[in-house]
C-alpha positions in Angstrom: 101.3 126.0 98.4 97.7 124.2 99.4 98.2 120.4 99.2 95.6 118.1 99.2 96.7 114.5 100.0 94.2 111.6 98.6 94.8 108.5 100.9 96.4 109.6 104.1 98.0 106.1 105.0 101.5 105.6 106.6 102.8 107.3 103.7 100.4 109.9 102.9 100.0 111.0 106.7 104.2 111.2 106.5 104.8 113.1 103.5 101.8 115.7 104.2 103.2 116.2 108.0 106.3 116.9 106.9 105.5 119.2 104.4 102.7 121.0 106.7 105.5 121.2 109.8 107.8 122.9 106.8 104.8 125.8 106.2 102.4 124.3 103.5 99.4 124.2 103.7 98.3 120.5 103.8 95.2 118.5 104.3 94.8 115.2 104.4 91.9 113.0 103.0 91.3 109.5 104.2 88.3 107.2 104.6 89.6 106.2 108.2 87.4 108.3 111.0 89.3 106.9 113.9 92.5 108.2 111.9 91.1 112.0 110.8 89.5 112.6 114.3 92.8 111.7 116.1 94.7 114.0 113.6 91.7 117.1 114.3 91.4 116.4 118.1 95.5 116.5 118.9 97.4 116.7 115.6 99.5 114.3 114.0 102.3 112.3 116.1 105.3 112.2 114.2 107.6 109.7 115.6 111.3 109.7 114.0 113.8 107.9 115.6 113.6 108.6 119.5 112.1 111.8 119.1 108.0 112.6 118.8 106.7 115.6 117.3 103.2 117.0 116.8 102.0 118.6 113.8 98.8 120.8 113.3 97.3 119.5 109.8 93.6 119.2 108.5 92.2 116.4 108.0 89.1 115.0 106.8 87.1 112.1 105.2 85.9 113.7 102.0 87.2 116.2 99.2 83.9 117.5 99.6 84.9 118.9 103.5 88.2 120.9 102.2 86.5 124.0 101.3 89.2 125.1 99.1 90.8 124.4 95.5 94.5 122.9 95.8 96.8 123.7 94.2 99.1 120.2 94.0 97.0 117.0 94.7 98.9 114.1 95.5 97.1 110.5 95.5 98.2 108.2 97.6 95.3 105.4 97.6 96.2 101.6 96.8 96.6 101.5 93.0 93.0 100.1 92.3 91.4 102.9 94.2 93.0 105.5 91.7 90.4 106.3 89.7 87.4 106.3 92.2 89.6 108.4 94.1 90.6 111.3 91.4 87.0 111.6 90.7 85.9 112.0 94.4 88.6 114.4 94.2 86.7 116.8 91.9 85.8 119.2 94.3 89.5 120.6 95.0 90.7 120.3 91.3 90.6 123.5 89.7 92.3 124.6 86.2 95.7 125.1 87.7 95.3 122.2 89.9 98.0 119.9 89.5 98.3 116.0 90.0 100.4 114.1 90.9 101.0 110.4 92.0 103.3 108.8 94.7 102.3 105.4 94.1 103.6 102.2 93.9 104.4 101.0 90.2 102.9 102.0 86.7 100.1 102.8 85.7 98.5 105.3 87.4 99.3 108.4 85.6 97.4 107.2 82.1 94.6 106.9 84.5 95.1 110.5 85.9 95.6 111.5 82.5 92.1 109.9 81.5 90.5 111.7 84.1 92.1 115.4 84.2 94.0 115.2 81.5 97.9 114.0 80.9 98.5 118.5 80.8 97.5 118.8 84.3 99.7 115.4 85.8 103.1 114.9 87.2 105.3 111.4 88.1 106.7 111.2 91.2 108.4 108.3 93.0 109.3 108.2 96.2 111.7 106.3 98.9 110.3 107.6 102.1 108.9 105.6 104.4 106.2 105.6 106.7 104.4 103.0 109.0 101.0 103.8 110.6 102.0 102.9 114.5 97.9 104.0 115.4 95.3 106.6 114.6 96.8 109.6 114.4 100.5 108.1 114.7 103.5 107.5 112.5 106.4 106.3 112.4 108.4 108.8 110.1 111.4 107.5 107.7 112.1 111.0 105.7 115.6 111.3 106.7 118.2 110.9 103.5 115.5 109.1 101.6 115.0 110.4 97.7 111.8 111.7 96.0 112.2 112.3 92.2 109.6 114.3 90.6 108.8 115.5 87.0 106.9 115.7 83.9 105.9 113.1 81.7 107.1 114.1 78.6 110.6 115.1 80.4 110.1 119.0 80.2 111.6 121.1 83.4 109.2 123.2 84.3 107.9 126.0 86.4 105.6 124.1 88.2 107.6 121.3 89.0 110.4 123.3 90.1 108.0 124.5 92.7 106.5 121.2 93.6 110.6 120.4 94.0 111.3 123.1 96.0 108.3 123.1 98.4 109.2 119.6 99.2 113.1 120.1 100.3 112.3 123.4 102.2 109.7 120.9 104.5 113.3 118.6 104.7 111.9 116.0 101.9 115.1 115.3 99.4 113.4 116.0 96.0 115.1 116.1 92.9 113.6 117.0 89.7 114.2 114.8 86.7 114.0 114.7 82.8 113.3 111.4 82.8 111.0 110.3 85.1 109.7 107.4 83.4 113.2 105.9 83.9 113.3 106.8 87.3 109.4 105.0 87.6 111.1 101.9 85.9 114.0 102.1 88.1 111.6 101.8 91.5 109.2 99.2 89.7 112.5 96.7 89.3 112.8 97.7 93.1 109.5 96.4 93.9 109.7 93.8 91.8 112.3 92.6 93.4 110.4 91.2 96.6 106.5 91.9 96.5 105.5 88.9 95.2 108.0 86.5 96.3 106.7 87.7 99.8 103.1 87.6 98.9 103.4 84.3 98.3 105.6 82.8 101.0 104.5 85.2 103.7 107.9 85.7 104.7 109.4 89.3 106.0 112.9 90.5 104.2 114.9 88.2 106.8 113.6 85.2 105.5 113.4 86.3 101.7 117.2 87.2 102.0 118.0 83.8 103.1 117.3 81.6 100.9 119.4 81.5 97.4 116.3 80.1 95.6 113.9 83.2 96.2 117.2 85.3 95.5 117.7 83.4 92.3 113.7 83.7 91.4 113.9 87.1 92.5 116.8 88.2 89.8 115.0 86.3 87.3 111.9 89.2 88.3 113.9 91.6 87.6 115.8 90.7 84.8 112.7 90.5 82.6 111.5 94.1 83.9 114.8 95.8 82.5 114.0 93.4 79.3 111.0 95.0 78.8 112.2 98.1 79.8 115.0 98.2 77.1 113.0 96.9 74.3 110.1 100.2 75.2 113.6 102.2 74.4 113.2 103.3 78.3 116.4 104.9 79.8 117.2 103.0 82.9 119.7 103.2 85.3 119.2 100.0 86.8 120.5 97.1 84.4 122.1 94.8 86.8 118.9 92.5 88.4 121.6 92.2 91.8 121.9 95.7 92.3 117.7 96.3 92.6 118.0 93.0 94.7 120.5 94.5 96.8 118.6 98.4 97.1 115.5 96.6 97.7 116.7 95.8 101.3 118.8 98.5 102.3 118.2 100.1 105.8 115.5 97.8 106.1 115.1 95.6 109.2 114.6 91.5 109.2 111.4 91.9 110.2 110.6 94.2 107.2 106.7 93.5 105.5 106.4 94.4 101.8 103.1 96.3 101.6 102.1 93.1 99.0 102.6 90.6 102.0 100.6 93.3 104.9 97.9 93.3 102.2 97.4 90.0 102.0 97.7 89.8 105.6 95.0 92.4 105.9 92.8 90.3 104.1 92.7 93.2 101.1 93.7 92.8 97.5 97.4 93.7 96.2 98.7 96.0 93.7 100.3 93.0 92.0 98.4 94.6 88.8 100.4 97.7 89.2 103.8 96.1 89.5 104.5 92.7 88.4 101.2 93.3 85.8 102.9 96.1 84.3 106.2 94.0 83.4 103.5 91.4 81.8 101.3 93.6 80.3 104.4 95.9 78.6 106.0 92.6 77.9 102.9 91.7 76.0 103.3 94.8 73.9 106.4 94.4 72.8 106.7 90.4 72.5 109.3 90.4 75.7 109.0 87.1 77.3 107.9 87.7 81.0 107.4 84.3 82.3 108.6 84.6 86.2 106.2 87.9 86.7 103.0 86.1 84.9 103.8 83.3 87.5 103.9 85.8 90.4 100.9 87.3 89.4 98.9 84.3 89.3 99.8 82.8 91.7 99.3 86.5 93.9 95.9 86.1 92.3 94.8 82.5 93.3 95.7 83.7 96.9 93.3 86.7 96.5 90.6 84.7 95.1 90.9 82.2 98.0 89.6 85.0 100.1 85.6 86.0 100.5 86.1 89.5 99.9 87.8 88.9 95.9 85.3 90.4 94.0 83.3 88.3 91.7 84.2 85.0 93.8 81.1 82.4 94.5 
């Protein structure tokens, strides 16, 4: 299978060497030159645990370098990148080309669906982990971590049984699901549990799990997400808040950043839209109070705006 990743981050660059080190044939698109010419020059460093591997995998800065169509295209890019990115994408997207996103919260497959069309996309979430230790270098967390994949309107199909089964022959748990709009719910209450809280504080998971306030403003998150959840008629597995509280941390170290707090840190904007925005704006829909998650937003936002680079600021 030819796989074309769309933002080659920690994530990206972990998934894609996996699968590439399991016989696909990946390449990996990223804006970072430092990052793609490290990659080309002496292939990717994989670090898991104590033990460093190199992978052989293309990369590049532009769709336009490929040089073939793909058949699975997997975007990766910060939520508010998506649809710049899927159309820079245009020149590996053929008619069987399919699409898929790994992304952070909801959202992002109506805009796939705008752009492609909703035939040619498939949901994924994913728990693996990555962190980028330095061009050309992760820090791999594949091991005993779940990706679910599958189609929107719940079919089991051909392709995604592929999709499936290219993943867990590269050692990538993948299961394939008939409701993967649950299972996108289910990882939203998840993020929802600490991105903003963090955001705002600027504290790691050591400091959010220590303080029975955030915990109590964190269940209060969550709680209105499987609200609005239930009212959309969504099948959850998650309906305890305490239980996405308590997945929200596991295996993860004191020192553990949510990727809302390193934005911020980075001095680029969040995905707050994408995941405490998409409690609001579905609570919005379906007259579901969501007072804790317009808070986090705006208050996520105010921080943004404080910072020269927030588009549109004086």
């Amino acid at each position: 299978m030819r796989i074309c990743f769309i933002g080659a981050g920690a994530l990206g660059s972990t998934i894609g060497g996996t699968l590439a080190r399991g016989g696909a044939e990946v390449w990996l698109i990223d804006p970072f030159q430092a990052h793609v010419d490290a990659i080309n020059a002496s292939g990717l460093r994989m670090l898991e645990g104590d033990a460093e591997t190199v992978v052989k995998v293309s990369a590049c800065t532009s769709a336009t370098q490929v040089g073939i169509v793909a058949d699975l295209v997997i975007v990766l890019v910060k939520s508010y990148h998506t649809r710049d990115a899927i159309r820079a994408a245009a020149p590996i997207i053929g008619p069987q080309t399919v699409v898929m996103s790994l992304q952070n919260g909801l959202g992002h497959e109506d805009i796939l669906s705008e752009e492609v069309g909703r035939d040619r996309v498939v949901a994924g979430k994913t728990y693996v982990g990555g962190v980028l230790l330095g061009p050309g270098h992760v820090r791999s967390g594949v091991i005993g971590k779940e990706t679910i994949i599958g189609e929107l309107d719940g079919r089991l199909t051909e392709r995604a049984q592929r999709i499936s089964e290219t993943f867990n022959r590269a050692g990538i748990l993948t299961l394939l699901s008939d409701n993967i709009l649950g299972t996108m719910w289910d990882k939203l209450f998840i993020n929802v549990a600490g991105g903003g809280i963090t955001a705002v504080t600027g504290l790691t998971y050591g400091g959010l799990y220590s303080l029975p306030i955030l915990e109590d403003c964190a269940l209060a998150a969550i709680s209105e997400g499987i609200a609005v959840a239930q009212a959309a008629g969504v099948k959850i597995s998650i309906t305890d808040p305490r239980r996405a509280w308590t997945m929200a941390s596991a295996g993860l170290p004191p020192e553990f950043k949510t990727s809302m707090l390193q934005s911020l840190q980075s001095g680029n904007l969040t995905e707050v839209d994408y995941i405490h925005g998409s409690v609001v704006r579905w609570g919005s829909r379906l007259n579901v109070p969501t007072p804790v998650n317009s808070t986090l937003v705006a208050l996520v936002k105010g921080i943004e705006y404080a910072r020269s680079d927030y588009p549109g600021r004086s």
